[in-house]
C-alpha positions in Angstrom: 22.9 -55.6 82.1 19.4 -54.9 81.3 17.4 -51.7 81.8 15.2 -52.5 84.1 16.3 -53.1 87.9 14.5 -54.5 90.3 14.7 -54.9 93.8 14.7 -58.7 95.3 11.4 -57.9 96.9 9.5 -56.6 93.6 11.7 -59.6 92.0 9.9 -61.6 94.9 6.4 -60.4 94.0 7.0 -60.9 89.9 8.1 -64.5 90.6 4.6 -65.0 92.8 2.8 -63.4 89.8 3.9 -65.9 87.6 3.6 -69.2 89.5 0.3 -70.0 87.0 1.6 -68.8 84.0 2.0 -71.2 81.0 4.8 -70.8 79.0 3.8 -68.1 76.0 6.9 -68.6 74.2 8.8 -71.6 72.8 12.6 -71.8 72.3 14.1 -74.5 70.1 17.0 -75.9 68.9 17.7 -73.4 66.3 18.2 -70.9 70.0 17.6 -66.9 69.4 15.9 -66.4 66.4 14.1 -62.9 64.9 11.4 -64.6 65.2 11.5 -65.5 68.8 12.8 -62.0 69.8 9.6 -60.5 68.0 7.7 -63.5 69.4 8.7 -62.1 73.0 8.2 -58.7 72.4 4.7 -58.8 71.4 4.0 -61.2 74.4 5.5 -58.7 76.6 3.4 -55.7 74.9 0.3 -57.9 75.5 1.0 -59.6 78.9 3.7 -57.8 80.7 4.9 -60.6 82.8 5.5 -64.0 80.2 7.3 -67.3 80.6 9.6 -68.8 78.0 10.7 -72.5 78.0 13.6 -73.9 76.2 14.1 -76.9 75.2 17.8 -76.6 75.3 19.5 -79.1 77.8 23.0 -76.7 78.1 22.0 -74.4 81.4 24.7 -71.7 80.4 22.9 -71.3 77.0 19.6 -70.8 79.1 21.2 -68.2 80.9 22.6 -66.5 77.9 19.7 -66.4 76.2 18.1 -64.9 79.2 20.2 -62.2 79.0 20.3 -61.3 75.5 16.3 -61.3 75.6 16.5 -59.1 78.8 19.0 -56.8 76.9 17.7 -56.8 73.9 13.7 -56.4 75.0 14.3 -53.8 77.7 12.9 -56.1 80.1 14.0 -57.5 83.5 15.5 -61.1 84.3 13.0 -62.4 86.7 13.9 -66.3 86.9 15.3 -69.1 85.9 14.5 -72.2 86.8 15.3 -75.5 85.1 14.1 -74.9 81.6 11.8 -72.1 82.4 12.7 -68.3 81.7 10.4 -65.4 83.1 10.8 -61.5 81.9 9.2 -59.0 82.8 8.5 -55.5 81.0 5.7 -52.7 82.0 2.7 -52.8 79.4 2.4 -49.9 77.9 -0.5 -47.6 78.3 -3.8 -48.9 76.3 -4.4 -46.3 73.8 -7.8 -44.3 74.6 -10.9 -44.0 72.1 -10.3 -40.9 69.7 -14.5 -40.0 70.9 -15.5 -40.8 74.2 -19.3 -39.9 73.5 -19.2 -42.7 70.9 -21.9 -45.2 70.9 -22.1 -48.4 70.5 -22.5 -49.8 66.7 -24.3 -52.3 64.9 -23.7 -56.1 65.8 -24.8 -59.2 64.8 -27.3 -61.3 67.0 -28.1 -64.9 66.5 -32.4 -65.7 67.6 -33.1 -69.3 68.6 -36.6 -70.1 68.6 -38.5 -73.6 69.4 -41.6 -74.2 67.0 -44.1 -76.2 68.9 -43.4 -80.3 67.9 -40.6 -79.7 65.8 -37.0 -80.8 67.6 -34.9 -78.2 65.7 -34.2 -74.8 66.7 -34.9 -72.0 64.5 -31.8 -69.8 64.0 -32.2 -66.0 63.2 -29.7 -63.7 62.6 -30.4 -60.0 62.8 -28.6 -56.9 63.2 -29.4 -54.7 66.4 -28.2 -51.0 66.2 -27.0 -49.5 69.2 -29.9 -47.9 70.2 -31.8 -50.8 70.2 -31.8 -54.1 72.5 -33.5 -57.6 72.0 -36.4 -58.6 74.2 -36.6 -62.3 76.0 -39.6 -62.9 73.6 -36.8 -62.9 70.6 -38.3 -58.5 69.9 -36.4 -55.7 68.7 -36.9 -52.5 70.8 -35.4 -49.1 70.8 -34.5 -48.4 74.1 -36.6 -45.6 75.9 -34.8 -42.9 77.7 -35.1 -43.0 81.2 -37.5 -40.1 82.4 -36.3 -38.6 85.9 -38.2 -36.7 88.2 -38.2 -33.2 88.7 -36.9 -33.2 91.7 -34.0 -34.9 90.5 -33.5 -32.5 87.1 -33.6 -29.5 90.1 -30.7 -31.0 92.2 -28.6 -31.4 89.3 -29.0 -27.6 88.0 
């Protein structure tokens, strides 16, 4: 059995969760590859709650492989229905920035500008730091630190 149990009412909620989901994962006829094991892993690492069809018509098989993913995945069996497979594994937790007083960096922006009688859009790309922002007239401007009132810098001391 797999590692993960779930109660029929969490089991209940999972299988709500995952009316809308599209299959992330495609089983063929060559059944339980490496490659669909690591295929199912990282879906689970990025999405937590995946479908699987398989385009196997034996039902026993289905349920096998159901299993064997479940097993071998650490996840839990959600459903199975007709050709459809849903597992479920928590996401791990999202890894936090090394500096959290980082700014921003350096990106790329495109400028589109009209000329006056020409159909054609002029296209400029420039690089904007991250203490600088782009104006509606197509500018570069350092942004201006916001000055607070006195009253204000008093409350805060």
């Amino acid at each position: 059995m797999s590692a993960i149990q779930l109660t029929p009412a969490e089991r209940k909620d999972k299988r709500g969760d995952a009316h809308h989901l599209d299959p992330v994962v495609m089983i063929g006829s060559e059944g339980l590859t490496p490659a669909i094991i690591k295929e199912t892993d990282a879906a689970l690492k990025a999405h937590g709650l995946i479908k699987i069809r398989v385009f196997s018509d034996d039902r026993v098989a289905r349920e096998a492989m159901l299993v064997t993913l479940a097993d071998q995945l650490d996840a839990a069996p959600i459903q199975h229905i007709g050709k459809l497979l849903v597992l479920w594994r928590p996401m791990p937790p999202k890894e936090k920035a090394e500096n959290p007083e980082r700014k921003p960096g350096s990106r790329s922006v495109k400028l589109v500008t009209f000329a006056k009688g020409s159909p054609r859009p002029t296209v400029k790309t420039v690089t904007v730091h991250g203490n600088q922002r782009v104006t509606v007239g197509g500018q570069i401007k350092r942004t201006r630190v916001r000055a607070t009132s006195v009253k204000k810098k008093a409350q805060s001391r």
